[in-house]
C-alpha positions in Angstrom: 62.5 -123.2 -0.2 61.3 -120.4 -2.3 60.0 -121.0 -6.0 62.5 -119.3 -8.6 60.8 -116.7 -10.4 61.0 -118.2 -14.0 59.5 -121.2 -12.4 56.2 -119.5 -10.5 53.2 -118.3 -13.2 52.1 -115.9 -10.8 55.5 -114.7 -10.2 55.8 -114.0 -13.8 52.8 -111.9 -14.4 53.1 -109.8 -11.9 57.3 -108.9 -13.2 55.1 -108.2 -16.4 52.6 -106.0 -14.7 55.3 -104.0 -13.0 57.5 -103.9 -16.1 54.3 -102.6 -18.2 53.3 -99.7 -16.0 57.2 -98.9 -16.1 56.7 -99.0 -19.6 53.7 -96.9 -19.5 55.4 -94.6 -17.0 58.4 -94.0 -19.2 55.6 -93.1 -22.3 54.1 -90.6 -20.3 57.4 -88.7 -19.2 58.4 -88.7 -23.0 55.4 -86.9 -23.7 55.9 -84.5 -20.4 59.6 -83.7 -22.1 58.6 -83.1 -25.6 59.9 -79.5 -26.0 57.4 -77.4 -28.9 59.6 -74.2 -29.3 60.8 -74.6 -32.6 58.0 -76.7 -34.0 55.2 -74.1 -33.6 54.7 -71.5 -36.2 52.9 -69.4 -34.1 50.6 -69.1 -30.8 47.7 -70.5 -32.1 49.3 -73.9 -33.0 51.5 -74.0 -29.4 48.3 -73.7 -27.9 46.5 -76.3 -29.7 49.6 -78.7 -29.4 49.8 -77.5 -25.7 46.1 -79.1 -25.1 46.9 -81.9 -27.0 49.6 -83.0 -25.4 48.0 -82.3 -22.1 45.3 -84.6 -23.1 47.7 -87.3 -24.1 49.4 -87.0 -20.9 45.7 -87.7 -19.2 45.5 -90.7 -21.3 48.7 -92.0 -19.6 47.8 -91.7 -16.5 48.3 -94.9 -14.8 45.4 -95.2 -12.3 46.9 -97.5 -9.4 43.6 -99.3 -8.4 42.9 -100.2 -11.9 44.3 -103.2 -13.5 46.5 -102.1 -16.5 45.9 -105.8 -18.4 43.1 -108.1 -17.5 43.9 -110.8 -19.9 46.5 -113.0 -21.8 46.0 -114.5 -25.3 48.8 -117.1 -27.1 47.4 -117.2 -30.7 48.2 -120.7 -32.1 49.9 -118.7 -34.9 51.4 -115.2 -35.5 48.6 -113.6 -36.1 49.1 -111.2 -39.0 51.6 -107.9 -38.7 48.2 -105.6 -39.8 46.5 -107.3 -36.9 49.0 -107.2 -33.9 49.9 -103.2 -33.8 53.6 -104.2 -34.9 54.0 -106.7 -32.4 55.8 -110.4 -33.5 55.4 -113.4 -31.8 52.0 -114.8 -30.3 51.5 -114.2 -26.4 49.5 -110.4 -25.9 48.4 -109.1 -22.7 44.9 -107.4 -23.4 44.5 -104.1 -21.4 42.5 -100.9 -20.8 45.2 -99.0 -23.4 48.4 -100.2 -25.7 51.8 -99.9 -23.9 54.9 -100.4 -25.0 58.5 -100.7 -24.4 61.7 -98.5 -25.5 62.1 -100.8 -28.9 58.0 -100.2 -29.6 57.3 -103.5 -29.0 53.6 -103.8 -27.4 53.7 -105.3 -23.9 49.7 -104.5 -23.4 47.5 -104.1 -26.4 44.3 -102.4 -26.5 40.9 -104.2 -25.7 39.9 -102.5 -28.7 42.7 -103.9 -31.3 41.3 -106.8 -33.8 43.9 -108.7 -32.3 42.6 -108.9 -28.7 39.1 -109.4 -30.1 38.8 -113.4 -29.5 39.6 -112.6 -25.7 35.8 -111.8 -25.9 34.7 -114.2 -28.8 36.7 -117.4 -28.3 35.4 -120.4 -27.4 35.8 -124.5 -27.2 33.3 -124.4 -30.8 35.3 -121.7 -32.1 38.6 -121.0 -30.8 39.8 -118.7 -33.3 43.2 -119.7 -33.2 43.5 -119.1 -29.3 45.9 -121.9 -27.9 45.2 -120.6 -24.4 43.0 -117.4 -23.1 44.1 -116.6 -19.6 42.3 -114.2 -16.7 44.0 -112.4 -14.1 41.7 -111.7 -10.6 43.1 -108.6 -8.8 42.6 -106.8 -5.1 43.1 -103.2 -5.6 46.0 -102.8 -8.2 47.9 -106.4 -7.4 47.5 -109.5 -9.5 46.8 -111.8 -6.8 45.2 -114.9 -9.4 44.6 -116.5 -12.9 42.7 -118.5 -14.8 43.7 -120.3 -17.5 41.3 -122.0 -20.8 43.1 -124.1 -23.4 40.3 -123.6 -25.6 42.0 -125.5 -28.8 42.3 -128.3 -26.3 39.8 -130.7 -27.4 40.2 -133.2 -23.8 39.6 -130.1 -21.7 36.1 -129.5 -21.0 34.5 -126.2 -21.2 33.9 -124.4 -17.9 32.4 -121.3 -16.2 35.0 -119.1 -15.2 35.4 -118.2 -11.9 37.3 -114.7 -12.2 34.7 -113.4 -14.2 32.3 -114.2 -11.9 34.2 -112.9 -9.0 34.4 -109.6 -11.5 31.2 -109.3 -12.3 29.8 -109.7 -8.7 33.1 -107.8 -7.7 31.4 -104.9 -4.6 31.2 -101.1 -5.7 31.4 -98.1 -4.3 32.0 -94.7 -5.9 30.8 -93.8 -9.5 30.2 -96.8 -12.1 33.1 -98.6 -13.5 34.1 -100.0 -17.2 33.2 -103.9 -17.7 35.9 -104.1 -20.5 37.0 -106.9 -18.8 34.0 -108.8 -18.5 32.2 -108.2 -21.7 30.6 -110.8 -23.3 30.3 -111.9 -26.9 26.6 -110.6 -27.1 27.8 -107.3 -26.1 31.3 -107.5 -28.2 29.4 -107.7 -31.3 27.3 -104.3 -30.4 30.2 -102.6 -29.0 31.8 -103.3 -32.3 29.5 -102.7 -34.8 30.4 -100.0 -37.6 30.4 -96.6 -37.2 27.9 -95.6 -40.1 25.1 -98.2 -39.1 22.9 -97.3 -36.2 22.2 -99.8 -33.5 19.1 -99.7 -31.0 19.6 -102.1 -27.9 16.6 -103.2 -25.5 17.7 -104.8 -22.7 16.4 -105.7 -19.2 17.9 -104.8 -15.8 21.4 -105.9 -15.2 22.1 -106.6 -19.1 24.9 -104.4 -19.6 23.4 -102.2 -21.8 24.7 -98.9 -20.6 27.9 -99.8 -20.5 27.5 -101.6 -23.7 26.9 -98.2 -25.5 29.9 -96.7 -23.6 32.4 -99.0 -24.6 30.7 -98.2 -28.1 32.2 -95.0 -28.0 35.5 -95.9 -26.6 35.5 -98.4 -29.4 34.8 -96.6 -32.3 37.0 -93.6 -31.3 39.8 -96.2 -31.6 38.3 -97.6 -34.8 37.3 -93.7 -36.4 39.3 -90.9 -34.3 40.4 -88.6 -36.8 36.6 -88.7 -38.3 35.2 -88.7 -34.8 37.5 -86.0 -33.9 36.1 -83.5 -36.2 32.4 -84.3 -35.9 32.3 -85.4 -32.4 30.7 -87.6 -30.1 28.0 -86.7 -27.5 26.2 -89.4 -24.9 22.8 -88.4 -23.7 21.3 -89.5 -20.5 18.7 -88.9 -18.7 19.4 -86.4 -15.6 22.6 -84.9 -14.0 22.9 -88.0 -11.2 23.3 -90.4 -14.1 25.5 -88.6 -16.2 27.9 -88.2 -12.9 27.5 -92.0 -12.2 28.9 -92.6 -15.8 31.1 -90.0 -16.2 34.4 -92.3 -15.3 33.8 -95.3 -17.4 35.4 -93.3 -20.8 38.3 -91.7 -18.8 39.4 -95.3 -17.8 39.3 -96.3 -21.2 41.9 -93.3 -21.9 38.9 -91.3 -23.5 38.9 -87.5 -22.5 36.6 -85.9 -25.4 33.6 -87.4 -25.0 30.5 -84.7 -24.2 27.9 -86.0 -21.3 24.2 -83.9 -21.5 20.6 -84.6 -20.8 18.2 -83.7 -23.4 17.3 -80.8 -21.6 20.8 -79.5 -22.0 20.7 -79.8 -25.8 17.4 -77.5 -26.0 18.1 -75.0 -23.3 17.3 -72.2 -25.4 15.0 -70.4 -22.2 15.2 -71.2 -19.0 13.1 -73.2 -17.7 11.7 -72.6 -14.8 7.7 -73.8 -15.1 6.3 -77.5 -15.2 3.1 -79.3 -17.6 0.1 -81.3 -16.5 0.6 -84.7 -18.0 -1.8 -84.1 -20.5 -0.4 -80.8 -22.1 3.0 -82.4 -21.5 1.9 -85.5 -23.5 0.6 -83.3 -26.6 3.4 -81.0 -26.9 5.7 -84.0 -26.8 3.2 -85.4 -29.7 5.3 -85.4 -33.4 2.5 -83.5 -34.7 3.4 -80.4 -32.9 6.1 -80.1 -35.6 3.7 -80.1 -38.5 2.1 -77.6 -36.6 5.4 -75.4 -35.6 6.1 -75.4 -39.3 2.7 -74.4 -40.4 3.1 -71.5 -38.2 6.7 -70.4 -39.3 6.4 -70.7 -43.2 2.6 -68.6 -42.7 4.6 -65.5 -42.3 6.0 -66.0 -45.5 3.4 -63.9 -48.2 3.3 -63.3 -51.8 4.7 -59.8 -52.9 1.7 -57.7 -54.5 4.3 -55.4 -56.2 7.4 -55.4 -58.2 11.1 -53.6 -56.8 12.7 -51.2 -58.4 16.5 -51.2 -58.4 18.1 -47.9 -59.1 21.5 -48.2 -60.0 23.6 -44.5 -61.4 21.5 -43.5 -63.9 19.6 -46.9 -64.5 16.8 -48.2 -63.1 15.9 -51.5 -63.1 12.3 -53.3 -62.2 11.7 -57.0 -60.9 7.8 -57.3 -61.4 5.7 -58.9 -59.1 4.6 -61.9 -61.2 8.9 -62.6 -60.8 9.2 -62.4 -57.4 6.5 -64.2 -56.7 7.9 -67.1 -58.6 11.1 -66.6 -56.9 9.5 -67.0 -53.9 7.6 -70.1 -54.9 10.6 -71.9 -56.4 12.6 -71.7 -52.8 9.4 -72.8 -50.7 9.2 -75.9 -53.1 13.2 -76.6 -52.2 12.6 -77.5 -48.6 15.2 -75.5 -47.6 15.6 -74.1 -44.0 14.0 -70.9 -43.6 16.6 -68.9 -42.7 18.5 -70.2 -45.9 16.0 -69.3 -47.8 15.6 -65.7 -46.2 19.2 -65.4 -47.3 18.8 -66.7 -50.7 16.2 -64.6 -51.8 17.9 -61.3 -52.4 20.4 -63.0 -54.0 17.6 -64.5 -56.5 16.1 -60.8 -57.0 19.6 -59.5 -57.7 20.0 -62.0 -60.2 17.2 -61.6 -61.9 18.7 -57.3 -62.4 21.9 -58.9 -63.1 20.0 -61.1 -66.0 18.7 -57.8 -67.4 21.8 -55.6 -67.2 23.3 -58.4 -69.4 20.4 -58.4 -71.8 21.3 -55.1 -71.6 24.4 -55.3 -73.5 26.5 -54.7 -69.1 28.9 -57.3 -68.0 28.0 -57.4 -63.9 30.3 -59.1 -62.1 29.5 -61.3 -58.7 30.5 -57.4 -56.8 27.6 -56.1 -58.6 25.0 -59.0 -57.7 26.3 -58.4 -53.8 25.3 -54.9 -53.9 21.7 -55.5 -55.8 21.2 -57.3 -52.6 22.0 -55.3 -50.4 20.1 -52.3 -52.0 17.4 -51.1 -50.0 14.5 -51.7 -52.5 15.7 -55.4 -52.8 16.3 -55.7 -48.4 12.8 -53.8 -47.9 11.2 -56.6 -50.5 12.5 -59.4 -48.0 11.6 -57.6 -45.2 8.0 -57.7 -46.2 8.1 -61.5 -48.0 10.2 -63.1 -45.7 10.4 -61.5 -42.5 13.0 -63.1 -39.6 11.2 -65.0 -37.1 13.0 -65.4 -34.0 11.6 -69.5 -32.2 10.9 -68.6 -29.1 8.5 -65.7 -30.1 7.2 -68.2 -32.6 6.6 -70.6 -29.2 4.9 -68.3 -27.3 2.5 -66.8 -29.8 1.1 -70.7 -30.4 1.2 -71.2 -26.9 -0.7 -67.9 -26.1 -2.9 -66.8 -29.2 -5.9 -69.2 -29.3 -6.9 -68.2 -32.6 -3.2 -68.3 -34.1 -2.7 -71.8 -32.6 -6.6 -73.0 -34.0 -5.0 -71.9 -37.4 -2.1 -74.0 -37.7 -3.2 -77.0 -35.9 -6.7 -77.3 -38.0 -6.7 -80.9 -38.7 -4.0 -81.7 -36.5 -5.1 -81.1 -32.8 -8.4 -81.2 -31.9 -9.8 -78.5 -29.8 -9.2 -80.1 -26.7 -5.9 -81.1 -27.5 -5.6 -76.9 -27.8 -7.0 -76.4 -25.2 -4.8 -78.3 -22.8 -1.8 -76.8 -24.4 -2.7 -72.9 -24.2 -1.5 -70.9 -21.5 -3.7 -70.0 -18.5 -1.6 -66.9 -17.9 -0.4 -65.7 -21.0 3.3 -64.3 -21.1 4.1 -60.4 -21.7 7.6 -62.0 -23.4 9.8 -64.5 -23.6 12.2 -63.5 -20.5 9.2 -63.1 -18.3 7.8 -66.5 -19.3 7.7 -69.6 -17.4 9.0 -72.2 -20.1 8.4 -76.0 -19.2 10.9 -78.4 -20.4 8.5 -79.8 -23.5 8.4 -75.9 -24.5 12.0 -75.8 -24.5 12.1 -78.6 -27.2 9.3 -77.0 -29.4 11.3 -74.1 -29.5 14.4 -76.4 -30.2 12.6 -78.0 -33.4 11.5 -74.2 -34.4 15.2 -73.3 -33.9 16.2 -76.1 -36.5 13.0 -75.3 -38.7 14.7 -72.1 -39.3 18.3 -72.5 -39.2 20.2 -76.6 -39.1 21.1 -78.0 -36.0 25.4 -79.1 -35.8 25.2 -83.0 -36.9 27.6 -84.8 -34.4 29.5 -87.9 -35.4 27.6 -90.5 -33.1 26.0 -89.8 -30.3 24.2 -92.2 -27.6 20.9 -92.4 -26.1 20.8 -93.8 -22.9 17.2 -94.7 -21.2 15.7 -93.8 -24.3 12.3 -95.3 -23.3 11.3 -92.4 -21.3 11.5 -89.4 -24.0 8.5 -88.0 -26.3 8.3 -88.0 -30.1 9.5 -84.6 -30.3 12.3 -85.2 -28.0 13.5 -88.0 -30.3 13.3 -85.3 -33.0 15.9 -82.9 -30.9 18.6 -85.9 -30.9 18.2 -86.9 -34.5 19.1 -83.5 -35.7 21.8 -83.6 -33.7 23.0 -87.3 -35.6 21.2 -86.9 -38.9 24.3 -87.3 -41.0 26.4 -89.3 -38.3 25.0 -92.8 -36.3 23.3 -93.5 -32.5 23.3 -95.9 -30.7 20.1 -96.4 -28.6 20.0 -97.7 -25.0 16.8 -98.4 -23.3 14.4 -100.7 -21.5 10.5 -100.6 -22.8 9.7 -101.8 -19.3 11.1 -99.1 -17.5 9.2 -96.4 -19.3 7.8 -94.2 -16.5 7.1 -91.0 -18.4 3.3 -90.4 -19.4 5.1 -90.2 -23.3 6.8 -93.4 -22.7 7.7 -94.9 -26.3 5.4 -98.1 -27.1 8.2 -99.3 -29.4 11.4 -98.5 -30.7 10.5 -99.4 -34.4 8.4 -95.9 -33.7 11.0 -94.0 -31.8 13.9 -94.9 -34.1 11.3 -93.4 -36.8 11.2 -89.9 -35.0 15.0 -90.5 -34.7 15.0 -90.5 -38.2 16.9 -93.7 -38.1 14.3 -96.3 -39.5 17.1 -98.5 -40.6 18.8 -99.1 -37.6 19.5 -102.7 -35.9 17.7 -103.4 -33.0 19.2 -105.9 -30.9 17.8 -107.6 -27.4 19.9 -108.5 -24.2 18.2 -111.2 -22.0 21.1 -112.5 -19.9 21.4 -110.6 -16.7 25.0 -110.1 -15.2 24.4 -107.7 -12.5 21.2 -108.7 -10.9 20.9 -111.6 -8.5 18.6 -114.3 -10.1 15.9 -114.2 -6.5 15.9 -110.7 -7.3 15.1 -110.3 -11.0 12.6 -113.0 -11.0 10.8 -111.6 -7.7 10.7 -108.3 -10.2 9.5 -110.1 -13.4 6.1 -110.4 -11.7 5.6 -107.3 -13.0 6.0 -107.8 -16.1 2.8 -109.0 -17.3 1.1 -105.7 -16.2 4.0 -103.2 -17.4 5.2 -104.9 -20.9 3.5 -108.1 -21.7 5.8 -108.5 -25.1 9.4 -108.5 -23.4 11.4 -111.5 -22.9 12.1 -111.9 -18.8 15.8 -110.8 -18.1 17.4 -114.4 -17.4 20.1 -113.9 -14.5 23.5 -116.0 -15.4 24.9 -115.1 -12.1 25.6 -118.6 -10.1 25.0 -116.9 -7.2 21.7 -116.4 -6.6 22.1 -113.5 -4.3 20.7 -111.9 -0.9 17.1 -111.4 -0.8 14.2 -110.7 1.7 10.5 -108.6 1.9 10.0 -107.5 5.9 6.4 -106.8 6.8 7.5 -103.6 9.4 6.0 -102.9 12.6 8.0 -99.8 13.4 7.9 -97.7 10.0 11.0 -96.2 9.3 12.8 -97.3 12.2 12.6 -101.0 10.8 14.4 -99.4 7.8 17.2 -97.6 9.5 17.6 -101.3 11.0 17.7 -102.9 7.6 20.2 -100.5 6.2 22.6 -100.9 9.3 22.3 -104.6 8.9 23.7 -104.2 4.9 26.3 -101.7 5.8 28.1 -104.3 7.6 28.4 -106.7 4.4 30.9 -105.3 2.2 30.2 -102.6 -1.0 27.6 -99.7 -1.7 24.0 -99.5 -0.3 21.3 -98.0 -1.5 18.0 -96.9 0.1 15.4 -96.1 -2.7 12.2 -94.6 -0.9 8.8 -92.7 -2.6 9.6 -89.3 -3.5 6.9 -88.0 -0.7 8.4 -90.5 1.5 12.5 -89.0 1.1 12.4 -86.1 4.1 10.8 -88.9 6.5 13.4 -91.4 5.6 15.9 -88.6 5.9 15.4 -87.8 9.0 15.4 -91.2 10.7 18.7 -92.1 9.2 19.7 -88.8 10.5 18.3 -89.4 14.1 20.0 -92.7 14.1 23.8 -91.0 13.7 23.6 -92.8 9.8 25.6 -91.2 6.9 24.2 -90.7 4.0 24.4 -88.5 0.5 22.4 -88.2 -2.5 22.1 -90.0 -5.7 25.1 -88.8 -7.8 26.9 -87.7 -4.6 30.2 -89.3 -4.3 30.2 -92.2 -2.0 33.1 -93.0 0.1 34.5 -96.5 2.3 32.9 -94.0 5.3 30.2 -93.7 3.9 28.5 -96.1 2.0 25.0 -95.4 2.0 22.8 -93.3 -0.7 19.1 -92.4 -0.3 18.0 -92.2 -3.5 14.2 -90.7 -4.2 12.6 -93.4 -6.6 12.3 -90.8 -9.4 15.9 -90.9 -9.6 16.9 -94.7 -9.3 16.8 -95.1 -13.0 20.2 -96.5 -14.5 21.9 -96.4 -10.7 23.0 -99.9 -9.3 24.1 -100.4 -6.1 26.1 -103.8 -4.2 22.6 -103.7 -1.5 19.2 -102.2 -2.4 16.8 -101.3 0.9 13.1 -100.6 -1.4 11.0 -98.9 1.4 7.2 -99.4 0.7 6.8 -100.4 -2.9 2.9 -99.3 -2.7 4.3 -95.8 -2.4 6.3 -95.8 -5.1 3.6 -97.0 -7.4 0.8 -94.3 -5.5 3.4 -91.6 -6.1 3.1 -92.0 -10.2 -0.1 -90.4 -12.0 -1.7 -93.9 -13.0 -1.1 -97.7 -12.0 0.5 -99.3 -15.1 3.5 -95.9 -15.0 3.4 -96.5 -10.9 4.6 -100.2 -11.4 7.3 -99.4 -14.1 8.4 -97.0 -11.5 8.5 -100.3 -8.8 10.0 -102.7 -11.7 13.1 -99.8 -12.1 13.4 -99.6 -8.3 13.4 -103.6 -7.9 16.1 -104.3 -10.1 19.1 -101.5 -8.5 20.3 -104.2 -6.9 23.5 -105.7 -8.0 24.5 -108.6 -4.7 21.0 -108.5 -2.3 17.4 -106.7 -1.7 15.7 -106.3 1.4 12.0 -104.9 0.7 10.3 -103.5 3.4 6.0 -102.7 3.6 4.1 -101.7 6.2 1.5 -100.9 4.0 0.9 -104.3 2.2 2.3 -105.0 -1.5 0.7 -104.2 -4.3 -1.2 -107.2 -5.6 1.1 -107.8 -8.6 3.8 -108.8 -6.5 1.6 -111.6 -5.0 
């Protein structure tokens, strides 16, 4: 005999689930039927309302492998009306986005609403009025289990939850996924931290902090979207495979507007198309390039030697020398941008005739000042004292003219430091030249030296460890009057300009006041793994607390001394392919087309990181350079002494290895047929 229905839990949720996405379904067609003929006054406004409601109709979407609630709260009490999004009662489902019924009423409410908020911070010490918190476990789309805490029940005893292991250790393939169903309180309380502080967050392999800083966003575009939705939001990370692996976490979360770019994206002024020795790299990343950029720029500013004369009908009017030169003066001493001030100052000269012609017994108007500027006494005067400068000219002169640059770096660089940086091959002009990425961000900081860089609402730094002084500089113009949030690992630094801390990068940020916060507990790396990789430590960041693994499982772990190179490899990857979820095969740049073609000449499958990966094909070869901020279910590392040989010194080489160690999210197999290198030992 069956169990009725209203008798059966399970039964229950899952008539809830079904009448929710009906719910959500029924939303989604209103907004397909709204009919904008006779609200729009003209094309313009139907085709902004057009996008928008296209957008809104994205938001709807109900994605059928994606659980539309995760989680069930009865508050003790009603909660108050302000809190619960118009809802009454005291049962709410927490989900990905708000739905609701024909009457209004909520039926899921969004992760993000105050009111779910002790789903993530309830507990027996503090059950914020939570009678019971319940989790739901899914396969695919269909509830198939709960979990139930009754955490204002003092006789039951606090326990580790099950589902949220499951979830956490739950095999992936395809793109990375949102953890708004796992986050913990830790992360809660960055996630929803106000929009006009910024936050930096340091934290180890498998700590969450990525999607910490992208659940940021989502948050506080619920918290601030009309703000947010005229000064915008950007995330930064740190190459094209990343951004791609990210790129579906916000559209989950029903958030469509959100810009993805590298660094190199935000400064590609030139195209790049050359590369630096470390060294020259590591100077022209150096902050005191932009003391010496603006040296250089304000030098072709020069006092006038002779007065204007302004001729006007029969009248002619004179500006002596002595007063331009103070005009002059008084805008250098404002600070202004260049560019502003090249368009102030024949609007100062024309006031100064304008001051005369009143003196003069004339009643000029703001018509008349407009026209003393644009007279071609006054535009020859500015011509002369402050000439337009265009960046990249500015670039390649310093990067060309040895006696230019020794002028405006005196005291800043020594001569070997100029040295490095000068061109072997000068440049005829700035199309013909071949501009390395750390030129395109000094001709980025010259760009802003002259005219101000668009200020963004917030924007996030992802693996923020790796970039330079002055590329700190090009993303804190970009958030000087809005917040950032700061994502990065001092360990995993593997750039010759590696930050040493971030009280010194959030100072090139321009955000000295900023929160730094640290994330020890690991969630997504097995404990044998991470503390097989914290050996490393020592040698690559003696000051960081180890990541501390809370998974219970303690995961899949081997290192394999090969006998048959590459073809002990293929074996090892064949062997993880048949355990369920993503592999990855990380391998020494040098070593990739080797690798390649084995897996090749053994029939094996396999795409490139940020490639989509697919139930048929489950494998990725990713080149070590690239493994930074990928995870995958089952990490191959194929010899770890070539990854660290394949970096310019040691102590980069083994944050390259401590990166490439920690991809792994369920098991590791290292393979050597080389020996390890000794720090491993």
């Amino acid at each position: 005999m069956s169990t009725p229905v209203h008798d059966d839990p399970l039964a229950k949720e899952r008539a809830h689930l079904a009448a929710s996405r009906s719910a959500l379904r029924a939303m989604r067609e209103d907004v397909e039927s709204l009919d904008i003929t006779d609200v729009t006054a003209n094309w313009v406004n139907a085709a902004v309302l057009e996008s928008q409601i296209e957008e809104r109709i994205k938001a709807l979407a109900d994605l059928s492998e994606t659980p539309l609630f995760f989680g069930r709260l009865d508050y003790l009490h009603s909660p108050g009306a302000e809190q619960a999004e118009g809802a009454e009662g005291e049962r709410f489902y927490v989900g990905r986005r708000h739905v609701h019924d024909a009457d209004g009423d909520p039926m899921v409410i969004d992760w993000r609403a105050p009111v779910s908020q002790p789903f993530y911070q309830a507990s027996k010490k503090n059950p914020l009025d939570i009678a019971l918190r319940r989790r739901f476990g899914y396969t695919g789309g269909d509830l198939t289990a709960y979990e139930d805490e009754h955490l204002s029940d003092p006789d039951e005893a606090a326990t580790t939850s099950k589902l949220l292991q499951q979830e956490i250790e739950r095999p992936r393939v395809g793109p990375m996924r949102d953890i708004v169903a796992t986050i913990q309180p830790e992360q809660d309380e960055i996630v929803r931290a106000g929009l006009s502080g910024s936050v930096c967050v340091q934290g180890g392999p498998g700590t969450g902090k990525t999607a910490v800083g992208l659940h940021r966003v989502a948050y506080l575009l619920y918290a601030h979207r009309e703000r947010l939705a005229r000064t915008g939001t950007l995330v930064i990370g740190p190459n094209r495979s990343f951004l791609h692996y990210i790129e579906q976490v916000l559209p989950a979360l029903g958030e469509l507007t959100v810009r993805q770019a590298t660094v190199d994206d935000l400064v590609a002024h030139v195209e790049v198309r050359g590369t630096d020795e470390a060294t020259a790299a590591v100077i022209k990343g150096d902050a005191r390039m932009a003391r010496v950029l603006r040296r250089a720029l304000y030098a072709h500013v020069v006092m006038p030697t002779e007065g204007v004369v302004v001729v006007r009908g029969s009248r002619r009017w004179r500006v002596a020398a002595y007063e331009l030169e103070e005009i002059v003066r008084e805008l250098l001493a404002r600070d202004i941008r260049y560019g502003a001030a090249r368009e102030a100052l024949p609007q100062r000269i024309a006031h100064a005739v304008l001051v005369q012609m009143e003196r003069a017994g004339e009643a000029p108007d703001d018509r008349v000042q407009n026209a003393v500027a644009r007279n071609a006494a006054v535009k020859a005067v500015v011509k002369t004292v402050w000439p337009q400068v265009d960046p990249a000219k500015l670039v390649l002169r310093l990067l060309t003219d040895a006696d230019f640059l020794a002028e405006h770096a005196e005291g800043l660089l020594s001569e070997e430091e100029q040295k490095a940086v000068l061109w072997v091959k000068p440049a005829r002009s700035v199309k013909s030249a071949r501009w390395s990425p750390a030129d395109a961000v000094l001709i980025d900081e010259a760009t802003d030296l002259i005219e101000r860089t668009h200020s963004l609402g917030h924007v996030v730094l992802d693996e923020a460890q790796d970039l330079s002084p002055m590329q700190y500089r090009a993303v804190g113009r970009r958030c000087s009057t809005g917040s950032v949030t700061v994502l990065g690992d001092l360990a995993q630094g593997t750039t010759p300009w590696a930050t040493r801390s971030w009280e010194e990068a959030l100072a090139h940020l321009g955000k000295e006041g900023a929160v730094i916060e640290e994330l020890t507990a690991g969630f997504r790396v097995p404990t044998d793994v991470i503390a097989y990789a914290s050996r490393l430590l020592p040698h690559i960041a003696p000051g960081l607390t180890p990541v501390a693994s809370i998974r219970e499982n303690p995961g899949f772990f081997e290192v394999r001394e090969t006998a048959d190179g590459t073809a002990d490899v293929v074996a090892a990857c064949r062997e993880l392919l048949e355990r369920e979820g993503s592999v990855g095969l990380i391998a020494a740049d040098a070593r990739v087309p080797e690798v390649a073609a084995a897996l090749g000449a053994a029939g094996m499958g396999h795409v490139g990181p940020g490639e989509e990966t697919t139930r048929a094909t489950r494998l990725t070869l990713v080149p070590a350079s690239l493994a930074k901020g990928l995870e995958y279910d089952y990490v191959v590392l194929d010899e770890p002494r070539a990854v660290v040989d394949g970096e310019p010194d040691e102590r980069t080489g083994l944050r390259r290895l401590y990166v490439c160690l920690t991809r792994a999210v369920s098991g590791l197999i290292v393979t050597h047929g080389s020996g390890l290198p000794p720090q491993l030992a």
